[in-house]
C-alpha positions as CSV (number, residue, x, y, z in Angstrom):
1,X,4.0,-15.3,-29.2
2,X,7.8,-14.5,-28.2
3,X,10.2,-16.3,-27.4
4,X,14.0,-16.4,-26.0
5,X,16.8,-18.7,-26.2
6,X,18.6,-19.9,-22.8
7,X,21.0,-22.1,-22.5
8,X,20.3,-23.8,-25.9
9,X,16.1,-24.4,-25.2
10,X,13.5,-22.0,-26.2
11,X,11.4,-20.5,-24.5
12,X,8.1,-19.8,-25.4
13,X,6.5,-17.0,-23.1
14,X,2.7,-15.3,-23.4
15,X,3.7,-11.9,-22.7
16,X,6.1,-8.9,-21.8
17,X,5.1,-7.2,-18.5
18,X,2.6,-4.0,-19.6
19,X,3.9,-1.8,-16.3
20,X,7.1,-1.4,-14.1
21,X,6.3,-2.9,-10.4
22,X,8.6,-0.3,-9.2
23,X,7.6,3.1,-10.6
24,X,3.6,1.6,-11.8
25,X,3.8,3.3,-14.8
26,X,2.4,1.1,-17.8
27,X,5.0,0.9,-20.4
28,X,6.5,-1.7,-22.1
29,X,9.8,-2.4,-20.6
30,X,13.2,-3.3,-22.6
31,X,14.2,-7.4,-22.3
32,X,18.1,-7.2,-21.6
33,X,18.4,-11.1,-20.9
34,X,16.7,-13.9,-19.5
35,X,17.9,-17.0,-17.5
36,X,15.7,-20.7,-16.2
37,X,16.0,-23.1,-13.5
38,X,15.3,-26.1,-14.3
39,X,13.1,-28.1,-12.1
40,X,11.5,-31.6,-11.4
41,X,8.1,-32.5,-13.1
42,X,6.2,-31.8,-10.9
43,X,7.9,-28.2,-10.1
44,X,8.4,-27.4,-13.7
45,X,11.6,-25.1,-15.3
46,X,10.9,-21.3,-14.4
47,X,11.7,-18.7,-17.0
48,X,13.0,-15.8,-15.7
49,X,13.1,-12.7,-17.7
50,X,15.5,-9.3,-16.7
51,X,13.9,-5.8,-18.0
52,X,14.6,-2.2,-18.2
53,X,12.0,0.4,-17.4
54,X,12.2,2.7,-20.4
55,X,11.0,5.3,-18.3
56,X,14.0,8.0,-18.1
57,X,12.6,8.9,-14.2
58,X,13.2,5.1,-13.4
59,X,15.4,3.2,-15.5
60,X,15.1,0.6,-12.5
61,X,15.8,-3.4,-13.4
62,X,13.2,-5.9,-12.6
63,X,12.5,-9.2,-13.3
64,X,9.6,-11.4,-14.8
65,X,9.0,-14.6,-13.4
66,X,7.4,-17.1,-16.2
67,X,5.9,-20.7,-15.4
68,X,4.6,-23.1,-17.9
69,X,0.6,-23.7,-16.2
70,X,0.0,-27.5,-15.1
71,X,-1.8,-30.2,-17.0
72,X,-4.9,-32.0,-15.6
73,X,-2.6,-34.8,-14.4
74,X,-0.5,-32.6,-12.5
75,X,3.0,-32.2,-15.2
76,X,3.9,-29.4,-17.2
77,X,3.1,-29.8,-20.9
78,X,5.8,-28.6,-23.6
79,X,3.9,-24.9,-23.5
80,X,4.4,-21.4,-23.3
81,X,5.5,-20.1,-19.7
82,X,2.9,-17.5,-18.3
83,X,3.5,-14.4,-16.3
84,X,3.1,-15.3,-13.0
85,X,4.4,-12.0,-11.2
86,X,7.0,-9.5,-11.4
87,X,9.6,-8.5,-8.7
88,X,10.9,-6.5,-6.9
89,X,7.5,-5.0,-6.2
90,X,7.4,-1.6,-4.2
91,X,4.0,-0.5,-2.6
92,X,2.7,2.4,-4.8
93,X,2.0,4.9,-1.8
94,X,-1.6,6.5,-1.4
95,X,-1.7,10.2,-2.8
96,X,-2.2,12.5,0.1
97,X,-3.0,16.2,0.3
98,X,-0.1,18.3,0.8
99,X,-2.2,20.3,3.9
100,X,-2.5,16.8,5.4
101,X,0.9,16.0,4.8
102,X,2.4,19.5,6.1
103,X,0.1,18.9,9.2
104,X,1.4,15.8,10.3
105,X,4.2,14.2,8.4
106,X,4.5,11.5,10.8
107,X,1.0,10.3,9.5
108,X,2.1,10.1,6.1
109,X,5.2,7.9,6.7
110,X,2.8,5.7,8.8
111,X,0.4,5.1,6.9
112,X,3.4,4.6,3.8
113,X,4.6,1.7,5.7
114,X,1.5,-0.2,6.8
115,X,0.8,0.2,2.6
116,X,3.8,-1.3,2.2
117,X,3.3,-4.2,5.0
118,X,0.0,-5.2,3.5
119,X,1.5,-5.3,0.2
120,X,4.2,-7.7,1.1
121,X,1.5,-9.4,3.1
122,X,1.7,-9.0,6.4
123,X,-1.5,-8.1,7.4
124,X,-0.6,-8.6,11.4
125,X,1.3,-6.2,11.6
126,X,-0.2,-3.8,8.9
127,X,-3.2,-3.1,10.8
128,X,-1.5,-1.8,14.1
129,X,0.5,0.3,11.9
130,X,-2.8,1.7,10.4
131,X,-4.2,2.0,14.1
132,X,-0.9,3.9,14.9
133,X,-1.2,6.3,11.7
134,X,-4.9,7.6,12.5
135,X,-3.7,8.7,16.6
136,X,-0.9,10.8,14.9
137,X,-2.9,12.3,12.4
138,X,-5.6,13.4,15.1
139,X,-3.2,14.4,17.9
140,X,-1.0,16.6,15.5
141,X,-4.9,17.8,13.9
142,X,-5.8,18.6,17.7
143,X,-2.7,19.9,18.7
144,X,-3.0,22.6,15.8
145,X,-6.3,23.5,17.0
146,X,-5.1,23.4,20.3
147,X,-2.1,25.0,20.4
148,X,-1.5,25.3,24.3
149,X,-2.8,22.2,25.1
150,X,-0.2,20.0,23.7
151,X,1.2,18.2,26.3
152,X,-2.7,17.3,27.5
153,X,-3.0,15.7,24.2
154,X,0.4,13.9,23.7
155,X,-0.6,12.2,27.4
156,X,-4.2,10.8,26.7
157,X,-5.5,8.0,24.7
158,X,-6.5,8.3,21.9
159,X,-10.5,8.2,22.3
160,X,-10.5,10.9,24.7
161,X,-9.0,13.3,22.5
162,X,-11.4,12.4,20.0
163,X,-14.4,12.6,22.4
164,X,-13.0,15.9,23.8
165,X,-11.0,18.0,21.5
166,X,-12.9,17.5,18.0
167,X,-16.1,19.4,17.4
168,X,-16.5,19.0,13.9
169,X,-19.0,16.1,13.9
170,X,-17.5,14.3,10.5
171,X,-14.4,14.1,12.0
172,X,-15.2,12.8,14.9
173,X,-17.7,10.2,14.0
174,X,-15.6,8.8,11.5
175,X,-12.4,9.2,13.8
176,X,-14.6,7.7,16.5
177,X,-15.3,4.3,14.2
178,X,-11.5,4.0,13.1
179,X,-10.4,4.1,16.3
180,X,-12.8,1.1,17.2
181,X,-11.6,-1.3,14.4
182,X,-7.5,-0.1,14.8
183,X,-8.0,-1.2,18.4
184,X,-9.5,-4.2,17.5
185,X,-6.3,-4.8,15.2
186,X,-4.2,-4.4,18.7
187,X,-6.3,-6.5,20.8
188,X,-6.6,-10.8,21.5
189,X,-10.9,-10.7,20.8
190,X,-11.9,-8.7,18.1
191,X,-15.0,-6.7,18.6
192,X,-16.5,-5.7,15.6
193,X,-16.2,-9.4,13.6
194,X,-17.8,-8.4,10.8
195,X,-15.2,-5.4,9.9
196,X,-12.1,-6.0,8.7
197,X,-8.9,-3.8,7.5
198,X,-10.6,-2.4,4.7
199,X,-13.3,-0.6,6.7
200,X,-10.4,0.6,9.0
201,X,-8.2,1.9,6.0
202,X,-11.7,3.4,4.5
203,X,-12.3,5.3,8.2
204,X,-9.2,6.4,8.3
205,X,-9.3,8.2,4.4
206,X,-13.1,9.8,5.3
207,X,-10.9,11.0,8.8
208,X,-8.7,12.3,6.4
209,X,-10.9,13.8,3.7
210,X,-12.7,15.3,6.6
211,X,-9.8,16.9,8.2
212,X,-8.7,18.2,4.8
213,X,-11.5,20.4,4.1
214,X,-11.2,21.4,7.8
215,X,-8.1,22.8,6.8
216,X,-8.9,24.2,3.5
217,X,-11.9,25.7,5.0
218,X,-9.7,27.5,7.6
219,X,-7.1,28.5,5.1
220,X,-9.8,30.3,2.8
221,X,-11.3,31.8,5.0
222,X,-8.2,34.0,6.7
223,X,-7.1,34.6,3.6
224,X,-10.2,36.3,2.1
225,X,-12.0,38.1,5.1
């Protein structure tokens, strides 16, 4: 088991971090130094250790924060410290298709930060920002279909453009039930109780996939008549 000296105690600690929580690539980072704060019984001293991603497109700094785990009367025994977490943690960003993103690049940095919102927590806010992401992916998806209707589209809401401007029936059903649950993350009484933001973030990827091969379709198919 490793351990470090601070401030003239050792430290005992289970493990090194296996990944960087800034670039999520799993490598064992470099220690460079390590500092505690010392605490009351009940709170316990909390070991924190400073790393180096070894990865030469990272080399970013992050610490790992280390508390020793809580007896059954409530005190911290003279034990290792465990891993608790690792910070600063950046959102790893969903992978999405460069047609999508060359489409509507608005969507992308959208739905980047609701990611990031739900990752720090803040689901209240995250699922408006998902609501927000799916009307600019299918008004910029319209509006390339639809090239002299763009002003039309930019002015209605966002259920009549689905209704009236999308033919292909995948997108539009699945377009059709994201839109449902991303209002309900906007409005006081939720309608659909038993969905949450997982089936909205799920809607919004089949909208996606959908659109996707919409696009790839079209491409192929001008390019090999």
């Amino acid at each position: 088991m490793p351990s470090i000296r601070v401030n003239n105690k050792q430290y005992e600690y289970n493990t090194d971090p296996d990944h960087c929580p800034i670039c999520h690539h799993g490598k064992v980072p470099t220690l460079l130094c390590s500092s505690n704060i010392l605490g009351s019984t009940m709170s316990g001293d909390i070991l924190q250790n400073v790393y180096l991603c070894p990865r030469s497109d990272c080399q970013k700094v992050f610490i790992g924060n280390y508390r020793q785990n809580k007896s059954y009367r409530g005190h911290y025994p003279d034990g290792p410290h465990i891993l608790k977490s690792t910070s600063p943690y950046v959102p790893k960003s969903s992978e999405i298709p460069k047609e999508v993103a060359d489409l509507s690049p608005d969507y992308c940095e959208l739905l980047n930060q609701s990611e990031t919102a739900e990752a720090y927590r803040l689901n209240q806010i995250a699922g408006v920002g998902y609501r927000k992401s799916l009307e600019f992916l299918i008004k910029d998806y319209t509006t390339s279909k639809n090239p002299g209707k763009e002003e039309d589209i930019k002015k209605q809401f966002l259920g009549n453009i689905i209704n009236n401007y999308i033919s292909d029936e995948n997108i539009k059903e699945c377009a059709r039930r994201a839109a449902w649950l991303g209002n309900d993350e906007t409005h006081y009484v939720r309608k659909w109780e038993e969905k949450d933001i997982e089936d909205l973030k799920t809607l919004i990827k089949l909208t996606q996939t959908w659109i996707h091969k919409s696009l790839l379709t079209e491409k192929y198919l001008s390019e090999m008549k």
